[in-house]
N, C-alpha and C positions, 0 to 999 in steps of 0.2 A: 904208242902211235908210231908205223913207220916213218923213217926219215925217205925225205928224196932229195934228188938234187936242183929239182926248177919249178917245184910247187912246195908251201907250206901247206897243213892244214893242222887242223885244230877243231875240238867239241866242246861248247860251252850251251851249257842248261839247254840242250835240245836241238842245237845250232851247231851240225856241222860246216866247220869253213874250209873252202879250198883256195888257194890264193896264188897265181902264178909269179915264179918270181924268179923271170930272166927280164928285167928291167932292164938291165945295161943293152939287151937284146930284142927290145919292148915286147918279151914276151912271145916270141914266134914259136911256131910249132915245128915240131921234128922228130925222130922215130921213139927216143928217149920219153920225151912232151908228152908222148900220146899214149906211152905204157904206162907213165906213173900216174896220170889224169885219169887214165879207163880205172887203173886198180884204185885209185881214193875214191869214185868214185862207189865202185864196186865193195870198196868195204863200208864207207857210210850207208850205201844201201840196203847192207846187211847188216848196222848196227841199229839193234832198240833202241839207243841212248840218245840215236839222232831224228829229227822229227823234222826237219828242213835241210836242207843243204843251199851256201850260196859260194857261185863261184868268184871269184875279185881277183884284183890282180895288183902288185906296184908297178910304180913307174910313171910315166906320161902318159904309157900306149895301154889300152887294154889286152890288146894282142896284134899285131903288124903280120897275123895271117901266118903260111907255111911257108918256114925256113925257104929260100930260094937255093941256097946250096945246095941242102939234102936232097930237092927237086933235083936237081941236076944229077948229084950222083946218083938216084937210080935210075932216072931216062939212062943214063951212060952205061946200067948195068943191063937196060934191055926191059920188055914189057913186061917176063914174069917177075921182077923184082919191084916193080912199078907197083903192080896189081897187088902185091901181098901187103905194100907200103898205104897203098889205098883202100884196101879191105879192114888193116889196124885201125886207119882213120873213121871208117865209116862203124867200127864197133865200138869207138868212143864216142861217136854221135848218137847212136844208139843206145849206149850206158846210158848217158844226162839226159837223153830222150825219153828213155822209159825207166828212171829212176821212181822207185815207189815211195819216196819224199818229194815236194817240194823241192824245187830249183828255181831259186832267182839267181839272175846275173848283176854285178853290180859294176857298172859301167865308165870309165874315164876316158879321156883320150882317143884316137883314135884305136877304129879296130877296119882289119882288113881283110879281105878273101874266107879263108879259114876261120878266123874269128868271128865273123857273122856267123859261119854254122853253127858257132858254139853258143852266141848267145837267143838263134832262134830256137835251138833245139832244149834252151831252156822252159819253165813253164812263164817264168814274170821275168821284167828286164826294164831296168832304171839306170837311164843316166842321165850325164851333166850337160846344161848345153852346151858345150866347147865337145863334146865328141863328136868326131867326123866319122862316116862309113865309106866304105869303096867296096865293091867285090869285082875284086885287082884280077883276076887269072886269066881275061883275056889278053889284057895286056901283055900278057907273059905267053902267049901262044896255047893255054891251058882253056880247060871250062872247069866249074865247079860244078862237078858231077856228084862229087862225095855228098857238098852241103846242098845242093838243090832240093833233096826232097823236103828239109827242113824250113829252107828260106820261103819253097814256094808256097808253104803251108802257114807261113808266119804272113807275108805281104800279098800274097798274090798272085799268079802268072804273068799278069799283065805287067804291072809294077816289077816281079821281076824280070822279064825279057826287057824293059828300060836297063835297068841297073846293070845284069850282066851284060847285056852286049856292049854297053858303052863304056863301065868299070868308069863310071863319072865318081866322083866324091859326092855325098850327101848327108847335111848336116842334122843333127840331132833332131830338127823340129820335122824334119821331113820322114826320118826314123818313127816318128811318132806318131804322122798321119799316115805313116804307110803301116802301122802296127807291129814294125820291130821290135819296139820300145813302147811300155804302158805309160811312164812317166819319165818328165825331165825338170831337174833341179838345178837351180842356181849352179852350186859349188860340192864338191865331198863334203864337205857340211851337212849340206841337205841332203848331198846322197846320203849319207850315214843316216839320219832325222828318218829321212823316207823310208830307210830299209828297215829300220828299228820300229818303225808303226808295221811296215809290212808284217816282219817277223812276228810280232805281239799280236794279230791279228791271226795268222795262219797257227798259232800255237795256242792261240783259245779252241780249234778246232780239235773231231776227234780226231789221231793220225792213221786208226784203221780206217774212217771215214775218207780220209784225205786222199789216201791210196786206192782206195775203192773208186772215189771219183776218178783219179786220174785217169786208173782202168777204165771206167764209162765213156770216157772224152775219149780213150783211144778207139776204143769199138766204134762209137758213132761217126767216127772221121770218114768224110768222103763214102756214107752209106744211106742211099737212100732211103726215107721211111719206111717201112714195110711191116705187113705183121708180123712177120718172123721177128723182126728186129723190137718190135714194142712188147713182145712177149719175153723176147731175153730180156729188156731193160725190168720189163715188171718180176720176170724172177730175178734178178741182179738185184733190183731192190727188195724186193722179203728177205733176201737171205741176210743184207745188211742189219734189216729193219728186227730181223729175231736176235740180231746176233749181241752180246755183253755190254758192247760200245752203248750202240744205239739205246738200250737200256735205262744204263745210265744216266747219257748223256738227257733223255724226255725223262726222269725222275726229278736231274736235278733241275729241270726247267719248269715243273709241277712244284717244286719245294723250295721255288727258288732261290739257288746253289748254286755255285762253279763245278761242271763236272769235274771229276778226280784230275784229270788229265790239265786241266786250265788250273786248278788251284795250288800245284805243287810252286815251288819259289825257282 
């Protein structure tokens, strides 16, 4: 497994973990952050071995948003150094965006600005209720332009033009009716409790099925019905439905079995 310098990860029985760990710095983002995040990510997404990925973090914060210095040093170096620093950012949202595993995020503390792109651009996302949200950048003279397509896709338009223009703080319960957040638990306790039924549930499934849906979710986003589009989804699904997976998995539900894929330890 590669080393890095401000994220752990780790693969256990199907469970890739990414885990940020600039705690003393709760975790904020900067040009380093975002290379070694895109490529963990990028290599879990190309490992068989993993069938989920979730991202977590130590510390109090879960991420306190993009480094404000590194902001500064490249305003100072001028727009085209800006844009390359924003275009890194926007291909790590990307990566966790159209990861063909599973991505939950596992949630503590506050997170700010840049941190909410990371954990709407997840698929699931559980925290504690003591986490606060903010998306800080206007405060800073900034928009979040990188994470917007993610956020407005997670909460809303609406909900977000509250949010961003006023970069108010809003608590976990509010995270959750706004659909940042699927679930909120007491303490990491229950975070852990909850992620762990999460995990056992998304690893009874199959994981080419899994991938295959994700790809569905993305095609249908923001398209309205149409034949065209019912006739891709019906050939998308034959080809799932002939394919080894799918086989099995209605065998051993005729025999009833665990398929291959749920019965290993």
């Amino acid at each position: 497994m590669t080393s890095y310098q401000n994220i752990l990860t780790e693969v256990d029985h199907g469970v890739g973990i990414i885990t940020l760990n600039r705690p003393e710095r709760h975790n904020v983002i900067d040009g380093l952050f975002i290379s070694e995040l895109t490529a963990a990510l990028a290599s879990m997404s190309g490992d068989s071995s993993v069938c989920v990925i979730i991202l977590s973090s130590l510390g109090t914060s879960f991420c306190a948003g993009v480094d404000a210095q590194w902001l500064l040093q490249g305003a100072l170096k001028g727009e085209a150094e800006s844009l390359v620093e924003a275009r890194a950012f926007a291909t790590l949202l990307r990566t966790l965006s159209d990861a063909p595993k599973p991505t939950v995020a596992r949630i503590q503390g506050p997170v700010l600005g840049g941190g909410i792109g990371l954990i709407a651009a997840c698929d699931i996302a559980i925290a504690t209720f003591d986490a606060e949200f903010a998306l800080t950048d206007t405060q800073r003279g900034l928009i979040p332009g990188v994470i917007a397509p993610y956020v407005t896709s997670a909460i809303g338009v609406r909900h977000a033009r509250r949010y961003m223009l006023t970069a108010e703080r809003f608590s976990a319960s509010e995270a959750y009716r706004l659909g940042l957040v699927h679930e909120i638990v007491a303490d990491t306790t229950g975070l852990d409790h909850a992620l762990a039924d999460l995990v056992d549930a998304l690893l009874a499934n199959g994981p080419h099925a899994l991938t295959e849906c994700k790809a569905t979710l993305a095609v249908l986003q923001n398209r309205p019905v149409s034949a065209e589009l019912l006739d891709h989804m019906a050939q998308r699904s034959a080809r799932v439905r002939a394919g080894t997976e799918a086989r099995e998995g209605l065998t051993a539900l005729l025999e009833k079995r665990l398929p291959n894929w749920a019965s290993k330890p």
